[in-house]
N, C-alpha and C positions, 0 to 999 in steps of 0.2 A: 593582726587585729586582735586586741584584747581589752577586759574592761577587769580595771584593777581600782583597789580603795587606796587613795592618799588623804595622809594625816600630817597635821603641821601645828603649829603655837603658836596663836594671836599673839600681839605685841602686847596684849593684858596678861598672857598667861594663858589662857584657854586652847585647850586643843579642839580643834577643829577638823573635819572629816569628809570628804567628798567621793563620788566616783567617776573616773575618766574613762572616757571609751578612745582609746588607740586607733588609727587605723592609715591605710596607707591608698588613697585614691586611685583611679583606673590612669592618672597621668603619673602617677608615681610619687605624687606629692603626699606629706605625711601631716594629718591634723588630729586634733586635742582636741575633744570637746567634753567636758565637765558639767553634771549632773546631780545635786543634794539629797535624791536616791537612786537605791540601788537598780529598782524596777523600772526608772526613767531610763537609766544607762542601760540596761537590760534591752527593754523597749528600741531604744536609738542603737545602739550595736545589732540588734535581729534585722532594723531595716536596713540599715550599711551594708549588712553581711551581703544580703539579695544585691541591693541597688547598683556596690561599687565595682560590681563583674562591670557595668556598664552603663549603668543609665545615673548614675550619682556627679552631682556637681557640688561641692561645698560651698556653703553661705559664703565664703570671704572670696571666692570665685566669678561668685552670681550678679548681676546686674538689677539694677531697678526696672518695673517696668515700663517707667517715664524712655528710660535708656536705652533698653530693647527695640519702643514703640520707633525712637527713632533712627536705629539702625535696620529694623525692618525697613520702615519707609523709604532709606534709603535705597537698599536692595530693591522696593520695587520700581522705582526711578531708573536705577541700574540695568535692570530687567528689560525696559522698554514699555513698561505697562501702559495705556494710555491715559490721558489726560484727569478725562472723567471716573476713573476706576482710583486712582492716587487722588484725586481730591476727597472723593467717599471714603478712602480708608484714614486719611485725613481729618474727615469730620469727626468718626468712628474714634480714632486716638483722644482728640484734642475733647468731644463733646461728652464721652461715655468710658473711657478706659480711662484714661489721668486723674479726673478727678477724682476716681473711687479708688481707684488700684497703681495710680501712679508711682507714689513715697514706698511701693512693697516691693521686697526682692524677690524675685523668680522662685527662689527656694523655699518663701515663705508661702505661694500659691498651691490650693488643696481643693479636692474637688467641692466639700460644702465649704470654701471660699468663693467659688466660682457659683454655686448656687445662690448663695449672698449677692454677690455683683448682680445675675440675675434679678432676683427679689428688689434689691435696689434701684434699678434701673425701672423697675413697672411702678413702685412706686412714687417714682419721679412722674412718671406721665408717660413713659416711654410706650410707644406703642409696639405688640406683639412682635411683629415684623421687623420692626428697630433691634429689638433686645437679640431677637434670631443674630440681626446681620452685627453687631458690636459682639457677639458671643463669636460670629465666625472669624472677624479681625483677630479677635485674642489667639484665638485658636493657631489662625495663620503667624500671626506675631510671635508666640513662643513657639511655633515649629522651626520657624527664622532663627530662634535664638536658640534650639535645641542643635541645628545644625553648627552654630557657633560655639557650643560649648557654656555656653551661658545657664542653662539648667539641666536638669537630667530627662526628665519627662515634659508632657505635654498634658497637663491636668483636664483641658478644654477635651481633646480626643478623648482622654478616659470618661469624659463624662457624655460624650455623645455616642462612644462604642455603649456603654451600659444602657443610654435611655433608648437606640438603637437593638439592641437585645431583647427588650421588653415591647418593643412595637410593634401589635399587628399586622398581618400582611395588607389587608385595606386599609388602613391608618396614612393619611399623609396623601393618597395616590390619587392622580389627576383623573375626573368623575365627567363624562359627558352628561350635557347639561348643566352641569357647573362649572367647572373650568374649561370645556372642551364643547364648542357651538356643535349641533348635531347635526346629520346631513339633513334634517327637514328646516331647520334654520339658518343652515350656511342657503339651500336654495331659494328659501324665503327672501336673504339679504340680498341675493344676484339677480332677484326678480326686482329689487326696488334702488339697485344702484343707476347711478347717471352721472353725467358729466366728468371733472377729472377725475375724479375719483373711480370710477368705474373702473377703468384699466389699469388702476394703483391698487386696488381692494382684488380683483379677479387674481393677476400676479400674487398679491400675499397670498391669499387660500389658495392657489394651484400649483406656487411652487415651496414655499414655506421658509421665505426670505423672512431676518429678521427686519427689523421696521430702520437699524441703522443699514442694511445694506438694500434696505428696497430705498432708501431717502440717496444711498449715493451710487445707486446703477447707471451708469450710462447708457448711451444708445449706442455705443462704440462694442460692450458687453453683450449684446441683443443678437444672435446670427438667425433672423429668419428665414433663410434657406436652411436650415439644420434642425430650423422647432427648437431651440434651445436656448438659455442666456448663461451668462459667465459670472461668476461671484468673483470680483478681482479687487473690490476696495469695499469701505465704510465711509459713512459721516458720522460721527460723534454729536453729543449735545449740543457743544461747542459749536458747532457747525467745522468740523476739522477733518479733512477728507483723511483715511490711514487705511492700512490693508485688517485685510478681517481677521477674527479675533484670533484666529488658531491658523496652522498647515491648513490644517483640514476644512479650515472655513473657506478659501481654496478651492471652486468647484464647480460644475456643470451641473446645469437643471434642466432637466427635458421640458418644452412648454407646448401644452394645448393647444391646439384649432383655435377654443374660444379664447383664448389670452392671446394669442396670436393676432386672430382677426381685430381685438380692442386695441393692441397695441399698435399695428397699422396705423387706424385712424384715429391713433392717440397723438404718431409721430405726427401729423398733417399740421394737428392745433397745438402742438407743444410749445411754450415758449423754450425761445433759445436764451443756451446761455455760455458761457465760456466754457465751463466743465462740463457741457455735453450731456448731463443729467437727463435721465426719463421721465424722471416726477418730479422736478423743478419747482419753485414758488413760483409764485405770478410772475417776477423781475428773472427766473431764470437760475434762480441761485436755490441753495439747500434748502428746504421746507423744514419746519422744525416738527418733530415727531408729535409734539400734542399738539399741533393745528389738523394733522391730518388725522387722530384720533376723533379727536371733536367736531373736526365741520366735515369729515367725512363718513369713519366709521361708527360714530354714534348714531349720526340723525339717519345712516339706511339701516339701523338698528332697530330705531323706532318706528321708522317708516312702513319696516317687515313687519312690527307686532314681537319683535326679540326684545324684549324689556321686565324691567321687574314689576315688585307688585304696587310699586311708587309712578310707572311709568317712566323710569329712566332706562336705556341702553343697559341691558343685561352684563357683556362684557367690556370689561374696560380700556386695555389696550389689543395693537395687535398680533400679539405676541397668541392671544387664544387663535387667531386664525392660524399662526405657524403649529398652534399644538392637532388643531383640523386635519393640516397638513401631513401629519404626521400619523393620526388616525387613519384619513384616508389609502395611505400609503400601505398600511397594517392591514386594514381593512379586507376581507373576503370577496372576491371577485363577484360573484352570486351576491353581496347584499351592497355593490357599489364601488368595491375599494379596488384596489391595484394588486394587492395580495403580496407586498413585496417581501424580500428577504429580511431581517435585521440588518445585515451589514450594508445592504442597498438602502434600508431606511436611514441607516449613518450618514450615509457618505453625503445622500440628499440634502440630508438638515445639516451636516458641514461639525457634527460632532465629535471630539477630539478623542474618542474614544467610544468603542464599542457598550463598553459597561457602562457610560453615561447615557447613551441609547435606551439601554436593559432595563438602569433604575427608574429610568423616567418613562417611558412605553411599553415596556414589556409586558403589563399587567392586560395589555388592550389584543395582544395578540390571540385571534378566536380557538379556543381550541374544542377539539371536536368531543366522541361520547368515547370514554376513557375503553370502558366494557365492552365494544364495540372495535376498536381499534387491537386492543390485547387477544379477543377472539378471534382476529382475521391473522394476527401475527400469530399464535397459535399454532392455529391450522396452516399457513404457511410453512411454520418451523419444521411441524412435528408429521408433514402428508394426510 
């Protein structure tokens, strides 16, 4: 690897002068690339030096990101991903990444590029949450392509390891009362639930099923001699019955007396239907997730007095009763909860991973008086 001056005679006569940085890639491959000063070649040979141990891919190498987006997509086809997850990442390419970052090559992406995209996208009208999940595409799209050889880095991680660095500990963390119904609200809502919904609403908050695998439980999954149910499938948006999302989604939930006893004489009036469903639509087939949002969990929302300062249903789907669930589970025996372990709180919620647990619960776990605890351990240590 070296950066040397070459000099040469225009066909006018004029010498001309430049500097090349030498160097020989981590595949073995040897590239040129020529610079009009010296501090530029300077500059580009110091990054080379770092990058080409390993994370360097040369521009003539590198893919466009139109190119990538659609060799990722393949890959998650490949994968098995489900339906509704490839259509989203889908929309993410075609509506948010091509037209701003499409015609660019992998190599040409830097992190205040990625801020730009950003910026661009709110711009447009994008809303918060959009720009979040079309950042996360990217993200996942050149990891796709970092594994192919297609770039060296991953600009998207660098720039969320950094704003990640700079984030408070309570910054970002699921807040009862705001994202998390409190136990004087979940029993507000259990006092004003009725009809089908009753036994569809008690199951979410008592076992913390999400809303695709409370829509596709069967009664066949149900063992009440045991108190428990079986997470063995999903419904999709689609309405498209598949197995849950993970191994790990995969799993036994211990159930309540009260969920027990609703689900009884849930079975009595249930319509039937081919797929055996517990919460069926009226004809017996898949309920669609916002019907059961809306004419279920909203209006014993309102019915409770759980509402905003508008008078609408406080939360909005029910994915906050799975976060309850998970609360409760956390929660201190003395003020309610079950008191359980973390990895018993995993296994419950069917997450694919301990530290997905941590990131997202952990902050809720009680802990006692620090001074208190150190004094007792102390004195045990030391007689």
């Amino acid at each position: 690897m070296s950066v040397r001056k070459r000099t040469w005679k225009a066909p006018n006569g004029e010498m001309k002068e430049a500097w090349v940085v030498d160097y020989v890639d981590q595949h073995g491959d040897r590239h040129i690339k020529t610079f009009a000063r010296k501090r530029d070649a300077d500059a580009h040979h110091a990054i080379v030096g770092v990058a080409v141990r390993g994370t360097h891919t040369a521009d003539s190498k590198s893919a466009t990101v139109a190119k990538a987006a659609e060799l990722w997509l393949e890959s998650c086809d490949a994968a098995g991903l489900e339906r509704t997850t490839i259509t989203a990442y889908r929309q993410h390419v075609d509506l948010h990444i091509v037209p701003i970052l499409g015609a660019l090559r992998l190599t040409q992406l830097t992190v205040p590029l990625i801020r730009g995209f950003e910026d661009r996208l709110r711009q447009d009208g994008r809303s918060p949450a959009m720009v979040r999940k079309a950042r996360r595409s990217l993200g996942a799209l050149l990891a796709d392509a970092q594994e192919r050889g297609l770039v060296g880095q991953n600009v998207v991680r660098s720039l969320y390891t950094r704003r990640r660095s700079r984030r408070t500990e309570s910054n970002g963390k699921l807040k009862v009362g705001v994202d998390i119904p409190s136990p004087d609200e979940i029993r507000a809502i259990i006092a004003r639930l009725e009809g089908r919904w009753r036994p569809l609403l008690l199951t979410a908050i008592f076992t913390g099923l999400r809303a695709s695998e409370l829509r596709g439980l069967r009664w066949d999954d149900v063992d009440f001699k045991r108190s428990e149910l079986h997470v063995r499938q999903r419904a999709d948006r689609h309405g498209k019955i598949e197995r849950p999302k993970s191994a790990a989604g995969e799993r036994t939930v211990p159930l309540p007396p009260l969920v027990l006893s609703a689900l009884r004489e849930h079975r009595l009036a249930c319509a039937n239907g081919e797929l055996g469903l517990a919460f069926p639509n009226s004809k017996g087939g898949i309920d669609h997730r916002n019907s059961i949002a809306e004419r279920g969990f909203h209006p014993a929302q309102v019915a409770a007095g759980v509402v905003t300062a508008d008078g609408h249903a406080k939360y909005g789907g029910l994915h906050s009763l799975r976060h309850f669930y998970a609360s409760w589970c956390i929660n201190r025996r003395a003020d309610g909860g079950l008191e359980l372990p973390l990895k018993v709180v995993q296994t419950r919620l069917g997450h694919a991973s301990i530290q997905m647990t941590a990131d997202t619960y952990g902050h809720l776990f009680p802990r006692g008086d620090d001074g208190e605890e150190l004094a007792a351990a102390e004195k045990a240590f030391l007689g």
